[in-house]
Each structure stands twice: as structure tokens, then as C-alpha cells.
PLY file of the C-alpha trace (Angstrom):
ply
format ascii 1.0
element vertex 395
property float x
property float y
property float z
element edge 394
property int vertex1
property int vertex2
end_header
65.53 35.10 45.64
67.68 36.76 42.95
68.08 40.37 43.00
67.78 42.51 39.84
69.66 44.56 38.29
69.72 46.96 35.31
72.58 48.74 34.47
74.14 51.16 31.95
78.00 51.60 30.97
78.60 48.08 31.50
80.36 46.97 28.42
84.18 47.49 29.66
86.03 49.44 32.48
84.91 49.84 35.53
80.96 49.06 35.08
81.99 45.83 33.51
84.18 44.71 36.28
81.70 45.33 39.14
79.37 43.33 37.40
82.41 40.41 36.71
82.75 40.52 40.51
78.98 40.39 41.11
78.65 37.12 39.25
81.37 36.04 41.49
79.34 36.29 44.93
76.80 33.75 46.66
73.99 35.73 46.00
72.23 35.46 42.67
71.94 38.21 40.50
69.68 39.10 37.42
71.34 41.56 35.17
69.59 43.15 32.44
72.51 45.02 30.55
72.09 47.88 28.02
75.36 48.58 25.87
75.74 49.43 22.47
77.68 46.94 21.15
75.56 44.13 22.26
77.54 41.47 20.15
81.20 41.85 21.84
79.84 42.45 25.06
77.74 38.85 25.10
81.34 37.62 23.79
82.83 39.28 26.84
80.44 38.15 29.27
80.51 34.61 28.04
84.62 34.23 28.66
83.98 34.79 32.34
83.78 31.71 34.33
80.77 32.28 36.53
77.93 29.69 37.97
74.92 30.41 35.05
72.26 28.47 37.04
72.53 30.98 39.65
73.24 34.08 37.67
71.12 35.48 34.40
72.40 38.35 32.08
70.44 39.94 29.54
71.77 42.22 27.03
69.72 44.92 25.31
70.97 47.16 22.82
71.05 50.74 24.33
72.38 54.14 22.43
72.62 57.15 25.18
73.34 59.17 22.20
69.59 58.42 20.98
66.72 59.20 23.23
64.64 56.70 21.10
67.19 53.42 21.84
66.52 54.75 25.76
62.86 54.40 25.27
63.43 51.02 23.58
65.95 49.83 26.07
63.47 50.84 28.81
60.59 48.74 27.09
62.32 45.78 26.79
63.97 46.22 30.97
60.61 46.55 31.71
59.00 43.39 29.72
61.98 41.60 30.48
61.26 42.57 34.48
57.41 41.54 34.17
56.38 41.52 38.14
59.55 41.14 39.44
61.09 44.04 41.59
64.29 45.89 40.80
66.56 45.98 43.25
69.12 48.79 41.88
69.42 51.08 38.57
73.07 51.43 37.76
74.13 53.92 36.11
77.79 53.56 35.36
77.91 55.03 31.29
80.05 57.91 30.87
81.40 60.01 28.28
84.53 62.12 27.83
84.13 64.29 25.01
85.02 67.77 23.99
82.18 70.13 22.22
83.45 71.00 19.00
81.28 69.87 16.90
77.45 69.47 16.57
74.96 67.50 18.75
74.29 64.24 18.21
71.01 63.63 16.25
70.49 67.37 16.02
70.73 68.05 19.56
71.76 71.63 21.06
73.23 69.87 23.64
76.77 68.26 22.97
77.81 64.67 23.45
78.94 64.51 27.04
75.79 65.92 28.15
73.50 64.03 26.24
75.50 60.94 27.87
76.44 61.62 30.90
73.00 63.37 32.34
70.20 63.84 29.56
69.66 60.15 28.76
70.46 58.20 31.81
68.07 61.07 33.35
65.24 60.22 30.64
66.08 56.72 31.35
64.39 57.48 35.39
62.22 58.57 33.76
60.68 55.83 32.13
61.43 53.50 34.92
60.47 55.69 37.30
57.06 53.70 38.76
58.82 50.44 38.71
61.65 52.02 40.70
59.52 53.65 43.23
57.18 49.96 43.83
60.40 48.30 43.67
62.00 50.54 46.63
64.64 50.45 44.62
68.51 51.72 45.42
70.04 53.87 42.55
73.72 53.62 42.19
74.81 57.32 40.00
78.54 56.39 39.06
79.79 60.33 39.71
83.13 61.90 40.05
85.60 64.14 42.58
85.51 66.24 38.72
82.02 67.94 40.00
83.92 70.14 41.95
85.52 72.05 38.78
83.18 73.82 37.20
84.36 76.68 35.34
84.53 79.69 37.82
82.37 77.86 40.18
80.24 79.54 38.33
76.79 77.73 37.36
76.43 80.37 34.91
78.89 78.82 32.59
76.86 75.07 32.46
74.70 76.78 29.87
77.92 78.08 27.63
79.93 74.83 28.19
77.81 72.37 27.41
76.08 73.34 24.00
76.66 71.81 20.97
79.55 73.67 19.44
80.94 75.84 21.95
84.43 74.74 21.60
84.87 73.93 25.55
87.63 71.41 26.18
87.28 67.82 27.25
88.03 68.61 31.24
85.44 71.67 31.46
82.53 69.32 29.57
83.46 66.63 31.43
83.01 68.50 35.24
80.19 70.24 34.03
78.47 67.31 32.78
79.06 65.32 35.97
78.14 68.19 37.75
74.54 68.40 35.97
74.40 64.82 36.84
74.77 65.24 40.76
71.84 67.66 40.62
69.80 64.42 39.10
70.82 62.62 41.82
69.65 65.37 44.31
66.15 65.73 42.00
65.27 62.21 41.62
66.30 61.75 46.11
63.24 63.74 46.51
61.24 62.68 43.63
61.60 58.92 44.35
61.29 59.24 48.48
61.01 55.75 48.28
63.74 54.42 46.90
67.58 54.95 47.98
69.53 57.17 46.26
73.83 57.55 46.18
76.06 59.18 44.41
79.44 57.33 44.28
83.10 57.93 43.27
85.23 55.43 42.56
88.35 57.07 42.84
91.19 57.86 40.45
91.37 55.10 38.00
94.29 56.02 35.30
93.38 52.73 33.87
89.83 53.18 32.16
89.02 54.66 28.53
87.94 57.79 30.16
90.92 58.17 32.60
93.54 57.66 29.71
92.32 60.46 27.33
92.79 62.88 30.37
96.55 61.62 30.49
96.16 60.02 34.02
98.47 57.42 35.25
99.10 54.86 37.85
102.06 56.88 39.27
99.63 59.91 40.51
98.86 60.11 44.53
95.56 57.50 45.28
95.30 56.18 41.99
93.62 52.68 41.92
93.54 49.63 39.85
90.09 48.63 37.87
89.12 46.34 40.52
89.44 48.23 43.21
87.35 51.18 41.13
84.71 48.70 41.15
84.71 47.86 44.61
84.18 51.17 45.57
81.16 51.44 43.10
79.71 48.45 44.60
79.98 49.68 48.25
77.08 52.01 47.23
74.93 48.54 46.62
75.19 47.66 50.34
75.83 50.60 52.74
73.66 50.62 55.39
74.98 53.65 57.63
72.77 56.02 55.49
73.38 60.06 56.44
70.01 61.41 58.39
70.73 64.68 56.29
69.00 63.46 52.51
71.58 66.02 51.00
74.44 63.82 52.19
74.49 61.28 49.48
77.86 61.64 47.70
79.79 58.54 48.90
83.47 58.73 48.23
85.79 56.04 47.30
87.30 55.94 50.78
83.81 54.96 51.96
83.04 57.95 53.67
80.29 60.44 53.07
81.19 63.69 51.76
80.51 66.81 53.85
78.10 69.03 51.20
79.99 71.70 51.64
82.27 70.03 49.17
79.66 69.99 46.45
77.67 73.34 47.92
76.70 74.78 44.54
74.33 71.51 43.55
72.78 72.14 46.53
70.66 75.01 44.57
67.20 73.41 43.90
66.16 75.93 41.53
69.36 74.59 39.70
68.42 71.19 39.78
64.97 71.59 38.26
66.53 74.16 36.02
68.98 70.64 34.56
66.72 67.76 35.45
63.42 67.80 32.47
60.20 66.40 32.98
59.55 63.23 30.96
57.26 65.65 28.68
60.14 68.66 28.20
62.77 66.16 27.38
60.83 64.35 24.28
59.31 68.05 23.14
62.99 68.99 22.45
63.89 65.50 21.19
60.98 66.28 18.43
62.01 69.36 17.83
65.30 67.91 17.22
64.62 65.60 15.15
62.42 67.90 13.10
65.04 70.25 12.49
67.78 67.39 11.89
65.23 65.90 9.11
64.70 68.58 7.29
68.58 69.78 7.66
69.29 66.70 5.99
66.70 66.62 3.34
68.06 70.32 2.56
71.32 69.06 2.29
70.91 65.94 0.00
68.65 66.99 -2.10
70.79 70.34 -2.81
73.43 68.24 -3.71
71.26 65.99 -5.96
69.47 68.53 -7.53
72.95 71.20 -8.14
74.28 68.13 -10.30
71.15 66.93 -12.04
70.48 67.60 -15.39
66.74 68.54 -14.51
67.77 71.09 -12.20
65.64 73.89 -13.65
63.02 72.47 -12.12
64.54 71.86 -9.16
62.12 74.78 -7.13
59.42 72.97 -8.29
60.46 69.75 -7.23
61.54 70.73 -3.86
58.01 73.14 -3.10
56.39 69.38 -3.78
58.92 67.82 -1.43
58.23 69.88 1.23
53.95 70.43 0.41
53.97 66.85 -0.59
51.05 68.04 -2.89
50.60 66.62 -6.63
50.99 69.56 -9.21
49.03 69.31 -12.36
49.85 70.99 -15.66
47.18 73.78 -16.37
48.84 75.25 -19.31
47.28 73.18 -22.16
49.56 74.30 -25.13
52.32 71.62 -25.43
51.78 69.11 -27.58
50.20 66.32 -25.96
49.25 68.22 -22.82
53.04 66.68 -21.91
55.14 68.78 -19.69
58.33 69.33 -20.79
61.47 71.04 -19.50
61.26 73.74 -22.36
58.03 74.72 -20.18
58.65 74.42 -16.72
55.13 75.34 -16.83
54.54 71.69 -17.11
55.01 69.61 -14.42
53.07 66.31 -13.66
53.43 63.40 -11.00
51.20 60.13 -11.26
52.08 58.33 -8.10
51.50 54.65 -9.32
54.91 55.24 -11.23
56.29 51.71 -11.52
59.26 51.84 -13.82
62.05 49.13 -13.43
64.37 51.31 -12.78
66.75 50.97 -9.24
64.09 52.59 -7.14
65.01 49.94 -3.93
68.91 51.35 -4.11
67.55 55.29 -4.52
65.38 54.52 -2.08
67.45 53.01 0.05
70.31 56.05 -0.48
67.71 58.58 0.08
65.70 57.05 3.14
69.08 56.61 4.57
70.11 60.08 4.88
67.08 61.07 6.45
65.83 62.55 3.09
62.31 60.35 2.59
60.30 59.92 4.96
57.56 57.42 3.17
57.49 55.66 -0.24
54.88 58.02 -1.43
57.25 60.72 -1.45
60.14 58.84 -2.95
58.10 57.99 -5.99
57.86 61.59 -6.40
61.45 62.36 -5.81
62.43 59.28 -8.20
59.59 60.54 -10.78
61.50 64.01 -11.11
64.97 62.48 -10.49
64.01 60.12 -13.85
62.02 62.46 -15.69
59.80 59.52 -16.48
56.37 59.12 -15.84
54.38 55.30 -15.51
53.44 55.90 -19.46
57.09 55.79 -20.39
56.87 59.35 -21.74
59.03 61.99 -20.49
58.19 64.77 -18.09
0 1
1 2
2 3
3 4
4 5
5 6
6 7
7 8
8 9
9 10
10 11
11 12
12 13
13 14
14 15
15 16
16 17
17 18
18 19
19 20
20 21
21 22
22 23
23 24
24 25
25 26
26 27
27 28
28 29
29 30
30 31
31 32
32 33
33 34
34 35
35 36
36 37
37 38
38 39
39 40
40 41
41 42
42 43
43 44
44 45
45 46
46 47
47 48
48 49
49 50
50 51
51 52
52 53
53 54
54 55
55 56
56 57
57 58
58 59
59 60
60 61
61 62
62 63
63 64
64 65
65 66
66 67
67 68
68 69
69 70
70 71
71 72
72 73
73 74
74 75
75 76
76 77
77 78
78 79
79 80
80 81
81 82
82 83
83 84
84 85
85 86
86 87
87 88
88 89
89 90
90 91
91 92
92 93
93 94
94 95
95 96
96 97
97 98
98 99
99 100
100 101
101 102
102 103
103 104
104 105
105 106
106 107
107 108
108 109
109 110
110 111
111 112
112 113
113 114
114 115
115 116
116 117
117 118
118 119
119 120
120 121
121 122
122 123
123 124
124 125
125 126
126 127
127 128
128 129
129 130
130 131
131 132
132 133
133 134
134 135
135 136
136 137
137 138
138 139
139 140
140 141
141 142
142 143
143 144
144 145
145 146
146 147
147 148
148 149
149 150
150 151
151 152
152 153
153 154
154 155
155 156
156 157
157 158
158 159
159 160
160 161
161 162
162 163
163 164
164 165
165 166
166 167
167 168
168 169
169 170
170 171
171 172
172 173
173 174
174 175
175 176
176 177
177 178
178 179
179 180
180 181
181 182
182 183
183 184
184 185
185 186
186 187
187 188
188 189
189 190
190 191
191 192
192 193
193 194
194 195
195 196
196 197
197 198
198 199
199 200
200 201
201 202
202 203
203 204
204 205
205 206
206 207
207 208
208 209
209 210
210 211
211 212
212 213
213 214
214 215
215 216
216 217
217 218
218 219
219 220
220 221
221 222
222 223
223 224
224 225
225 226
226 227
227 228
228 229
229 230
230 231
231 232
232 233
233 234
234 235
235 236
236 237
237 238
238 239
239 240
240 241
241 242
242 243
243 244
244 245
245 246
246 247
247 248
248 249
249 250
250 251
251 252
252 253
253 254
254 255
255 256
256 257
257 258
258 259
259 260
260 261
261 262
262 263
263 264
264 265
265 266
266 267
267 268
268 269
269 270
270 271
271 272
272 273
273 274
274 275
275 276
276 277
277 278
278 279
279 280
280 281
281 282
282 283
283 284
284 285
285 286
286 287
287 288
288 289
289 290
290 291
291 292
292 293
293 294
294 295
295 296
296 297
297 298
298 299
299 300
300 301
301 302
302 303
303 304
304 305
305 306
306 307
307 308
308 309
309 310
310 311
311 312
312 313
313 314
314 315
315 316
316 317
317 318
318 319
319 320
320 321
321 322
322 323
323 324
324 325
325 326
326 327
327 328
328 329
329 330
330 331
331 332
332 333
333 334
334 335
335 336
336 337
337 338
338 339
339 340
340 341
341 342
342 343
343 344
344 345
345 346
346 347
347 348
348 349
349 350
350 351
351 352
352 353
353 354
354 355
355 356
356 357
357 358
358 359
359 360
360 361
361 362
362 363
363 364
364 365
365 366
366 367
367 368
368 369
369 370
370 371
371 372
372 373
373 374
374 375
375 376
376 377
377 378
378 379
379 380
380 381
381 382
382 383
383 384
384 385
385 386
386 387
387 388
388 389
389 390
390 391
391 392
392 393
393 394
């Protein structure tokens, strides 16, 4: 019977090869494949020569960036799955990224966090019953970089990895790895049974990742692609298991690393301090995305309404963005009963506006940025953005 497989980071490098040499073996493999660029990667996949009645891959579109494309990716592992078991999770993505700038999708978090630990964690997550009546074996891709933490200091995962708190690309990079061995450690006891490793696959100058740290081939035990991969896929069929649970950091040599090399993720108050329930991790994604939304909103419709001709009304307009209420004129003494921007007083919406004007491009523009959240409220936004109301006349 095939085994299954879903995996993560398997688009290029090093996760891409150990599948390539996976589709070479005897044994028939199911891979259900989450990348982001789902397009060049089927292209990729389809160049290699491998026997397709034995061997299946599926490609799903995954984003670690965006919790949502995890939950998606997850739904469509697991329909694609149905009854059958999964034989290993691997989890190969990784990210090298400095944290200058802001978290993606309005997260306090920066990039290589969000990548490296938060999502592939959150991932678990949502596979996490399958996983445990599969008995599965979950291959974490880690790193000899968990061993640099600033200061060996825990203390300083909290400064280092936050959205915008200028650490470099080597101190986000060990610290996120870092966070990511204490998942490994969290889900070995939360999964009992299912097998759990944590594997290095050496010094690999060759890959995205390595080159952006300025590695090369000519540095002590560096190693090819390939042979990156075959250490990664060692972890698929070890059997001489450590009796000690804490012993799961496999090394590229194919020995088992002593803990005290890795004593600090030993901390289990530190490894439920990192590794969210399900429940925390989307409560902060919501808050998130609240306070992205409504960032964004701020932000386009400051600009819109700084440059508009209409912009005395502009408070107006935005307390009915935000109340999404329908303010009525109550000041009867303009001819008409018409509001009019004399009288800010005035100030009408009819929401069965249906002028010809481009409301699909506004709309389009505005629900694009983030700014509208339902057509509703773009009618009103387009309605005081026109200054025409579904009569024709003039607001």
C-alpha cells in the first residue's frame, strides 16, 4: 500500500529534492504538496522522470504567511486524505528574513516567525486527530542555528522576534528555529502516539536560505543538495529511536544529539509559553486582522477623502463608515429638504443608489485594499464619494 505524505517547503531546495528522490524508490508514495506557487511547482514536478502509476502528487496552494491559506490547505489535505492514514507530516518550509519591517497581515510577530514556527505549528494543529489515528511520524526540518540564541538568553525570543525590532537575519533566524524545536518537544508529548524528530540536514551553502547568509561550498562539512536531502529523509526511516523522549534532534551525521546541546528548549514552561493552543493562535489572528482592516480603511480613505472635493464632510462620512448607520437630514430649511454641502447639516444616504457610474472598478479599488467590507457599505462610500443620490440630485 502507498504511504502518504503531506509536506510543506517543498517547492525547491532541499524539500523538493527529498521528495525528487522519493519518487525515485520502489515504494509508492502519495504526496499531497502545499507551496505557494502552485503553478511552477506542478511545472517542476512534471519535468522529473518518475513511474506516475505508482506515485501520486497533489498540489495545494499553501501561504505560511496567512493563517487562513493554512486552514484551507489543511481542509483540502484532509478531504484529499478521506480514510486513508498519513504516514508522515513534513515540515521542510523555512524562512530567512530580517525584522525590519511590519508583520505580515498585521501580525506582531515578524516574518520568520510566522513561517518558520507559528503556521507550520497551527498547521498540527488542524491535523492533529488525523495524525494521532494515523500514528503518524513527523519529520521538523530544524537547524545546528538553534544553538545561537542571543545571549543564550530565552529572554531575548520575545525582543527578537516582533514585528519591527530591527534584529538581523542570523538572530531571527536561530531564534525562530529555536521556537520551533520547542514545537517539536510540545507536540512529542502531545501526540504520544505518533513519532516525532527533529532533523538537520547539515550545512548546505547551496539552498536560497544558505546563500543569503553568504555560505559556501568551500566551508568545513558543507554538503551538496542531495546529500541535504538524504539526511532529511533518514528521519523517515530510523528505527534505533532514543529511550529518553527528549532525545529527538537527529543530526546530519545520523547520530542523535546529546540534549545538553540544545539544554535551554528543554524548559517546558518555555515550550507552552511558544507553542498556542488551536484557540490562542486564531484569537490573535482576529485580532490581527481586525486591527489590519481598520488600519487600512484609515489609511485609504484618509487619502481619498484629503483630496476630495467633498471633504468637509468627510467626519461625517467616515462616523457612517465606521457606525455603518444611515443619517437622515432633520434640519428641514433647505430648499427641497436637499442636503447640500453649504449645510453640512444635510446629509442623506438611500442605499438602492444605482447610478451608472464605475461602481465595479471603485469597488473593486476599495474592496481591494481592505477598505469595504460588503456592498452595502460601498454604496455608501460611492454615494458620498459621487455626491449623487438614486434621484440624480445632488447631496
Amino acid at each position: 500500500m502507498a504511504k502518504t505524505v503531506v509536506a510543506t517547503g517543498t517547492s525547491s531546495g532541499l524539500g523538493f529534492e527529498a521528495i525528487k528522490q522519493l519518487l525515485q524508490q520502489s515504494e509508492p508514495y502519495n504526496f499531497i504538496l502545499g507551496v505557494r506557487d502552485t503553478v511552477k511547482t506542478q511545472g517542476n514536478y512534471d519535468r522529473i522522470d518518475f513511474d506516475r502509476s505508482k506515485h501520486t502528487i497533489t498540489i495545494f496552494p499553501l501561504d505560511l504567511l496567512s493563517l487562513p491559506s493554512v486552514q484551507s490547505f489543511a481542509q483540502k489535505a484532509l478531504s484529499q486524505l478521506g480514510d486513508q492514514k498519513l504516514d508522515y507530516l513534513f515540515l521542510c518550509a523555512g524562512m530567512l528574513d530580517s525584522a525590519d519591517g511590519p508583520g505580515p497581515n498585521g501580525s506582531p510577530w515578524c516574518s520568520g516567525y510566522v513561517v518558520n514556527h507559528l503556521a507550520q505549528h497551527y498547521l498540527l494543529h488542524l491535523l492533529r486527530d488525523t495524525l494521532s489515528r494515523s500514528q503518524s511520524r513527523v519529520v521538523v526540518v530544524s537547524s545546528g542555528a538553534i544553538r545561537n540564541v542571543r545571549g543564550q538568553d530565552p529572554a531575548t525570543l520575545d525582543v527578537d522576534l516582533k514585528a519591527n525590532s530591527k534584529a538581523g537575519v542570523r538572530p531571527v533566524y536561530s531564534a525562530s528555529k529555536f521556537v520551533q524545536l520547542l514545537g517539536a518537544f510540545y507536540w512529542r508529548r502531545e501526540l504520544p502516539s505518533c513519532t516525532v524528530i527533529a532533523v538537520s540536514p547539515g550545512l548546505i551553502p547551496s539552498t536560497n536560505l544558505a546563500t543569503d547568509l553568504g555560505l559556501s561550498m568551500d566551508m568545513p562539512d558543507a554538503k551538496t543538495i542531495p546529500e541535504g536531502a538524504q539526511n532529511l529523509l533518514r528521519a523517515f526511516t530510523v528505527t534505533d529511536l532514543p529511550s529518553d523522549p527528549e532525545q529527538l534532534f537527529l543530526t546530519s551525521w545520523g547520530e542523535w544529539w546529546p540534549k545538553d546541546v540544545y539544554s535551554l528548549a528543554l524548559d517546558q514552561k518555555l515550550q507552552r509559553k511558544w507553542c498556542l493552543t488551536k484557540e490562542e493562535i486564531e484569537k490573535a489572528e482576529d485580532s490581527s486582522s481586525s486591527n489590519n482592516m481598520a488600519s487600512l480603511r484609515t489609511k485609504l480613505l484618509g487619502g481619498l477623502i484629503h483630496s476630495h472635493p467633498r471633504a468637509p464632510l468627510a467626519p461625517r462620512a467616515i462616523a457612517s463608515f465606521s457606525t455603518r448607520t444611515v443619517l437622515h437630514n432633520t434640519d428641514k430649511t433647505s430648499k427641497n429638504d436637499q442636503p447640500n454641502d453649504t449645510n453640512p447639516g444635510y446629509w442623506k444616504y438611500d442605499l438602492s443608489f444605482k447610478t451608472q457610474m464605475s461602481k465595479a472598478v471603485l469597488f473593486t479599488v476599495l474592496a481591494g485594499a481592505g477598505a469595504v467590507e460588503s456592498w452595502t457599505w460601498y454604496r455608501e462610500i460611492r454615494e458620498w464619494w459621487t455626491g449623487v443620490r438614486d434621484d440624480g440630485r445632488e447631496i
